[in-house]
N, C-alpha and C positions, 0 to 999 in steps of 0.2 A: 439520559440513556447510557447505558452499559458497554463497552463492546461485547459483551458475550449477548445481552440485549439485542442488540444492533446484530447479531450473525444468528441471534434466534431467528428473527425477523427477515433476512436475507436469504435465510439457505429456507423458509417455508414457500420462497417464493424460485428456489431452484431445486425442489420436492419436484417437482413435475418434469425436469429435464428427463434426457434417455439416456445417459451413462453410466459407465460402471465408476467404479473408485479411479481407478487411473485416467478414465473421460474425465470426473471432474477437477481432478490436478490439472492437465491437459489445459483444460477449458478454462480455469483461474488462470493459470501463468501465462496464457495470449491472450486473455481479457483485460488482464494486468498490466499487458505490453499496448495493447489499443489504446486503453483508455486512458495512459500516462503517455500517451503519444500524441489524443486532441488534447489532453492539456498542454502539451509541448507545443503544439501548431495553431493553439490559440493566441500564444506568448508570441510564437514566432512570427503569426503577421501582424502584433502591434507592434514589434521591433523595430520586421523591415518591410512590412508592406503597406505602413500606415493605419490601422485599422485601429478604434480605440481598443483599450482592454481591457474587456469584459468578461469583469470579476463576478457576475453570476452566472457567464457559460462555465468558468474556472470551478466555481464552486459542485455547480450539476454536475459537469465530469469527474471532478475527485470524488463524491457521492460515489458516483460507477467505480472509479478504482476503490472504495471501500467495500461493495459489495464483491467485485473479485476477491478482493483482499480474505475479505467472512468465506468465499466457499472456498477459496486456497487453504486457505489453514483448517477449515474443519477437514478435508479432502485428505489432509496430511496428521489427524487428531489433534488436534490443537484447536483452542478459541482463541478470542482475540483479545479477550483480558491477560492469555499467556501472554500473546506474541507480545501487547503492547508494552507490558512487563517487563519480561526480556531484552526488551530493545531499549528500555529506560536504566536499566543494570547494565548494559554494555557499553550505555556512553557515559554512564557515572563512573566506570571503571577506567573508561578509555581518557574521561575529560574531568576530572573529579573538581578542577573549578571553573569548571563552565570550555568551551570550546576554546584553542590555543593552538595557533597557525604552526608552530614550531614543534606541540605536539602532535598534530596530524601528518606531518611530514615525518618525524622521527618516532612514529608510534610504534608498538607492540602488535605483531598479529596475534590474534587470539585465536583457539580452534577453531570459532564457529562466527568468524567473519571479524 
């Protein structure tokens, strides 16, 4: 499957929501924040609370942050074969062989992050 596949299939299932254009920005970018937040506090209590870590609650909530992810970027015209695109040219630009501690410390900003 596609990401533009994968956000056909997400946003027919947030068709039905009651928002305008700026609801569903709104609604990706705190969806976005929750659901990268149970994955952080799934992590967090096999750290230190003892708990094991389980890598299919891990998996089901990133599912949920990819589904923010489809109606954020459609919300803002974009699919997610752009975004993922662009994000795969930002770090070939930024890390051109491969990630480098020395260059992420001393790197370049670029406009658009």
């Amino acid at each position: 499957m596609t990401g533009n596949e994968y956000q056909g299939a997400a946003l027919r299932t947030a068709s039905g929501m009651n928002y305008d254009h700026h609801g569903m920005i709104i609604n990706g970018a705190l969806g976005l924040c929750g659901e990268s937040g149970e994955v952080a506090d799934i992590i967090k209590k096999a750290t230190f609370q003892g708990h094991q870590l389980d890598k299919e609650h891990i998996a089901e909530e990133l599912g949920d942050v990819a589904w923010y992810l489809a109606i954020t970027a459609a919300a803002i015209g974009k699919n997610l074969d752009e975004i993922l695109e662009a994000n795969v040219a930002k770090l070939k630009a930024r890390y051109p062989d491969g990630f480098d501690a020395d260059k992420s410390i001393h790197r370049k900003e670029y406009a658009n992050g």
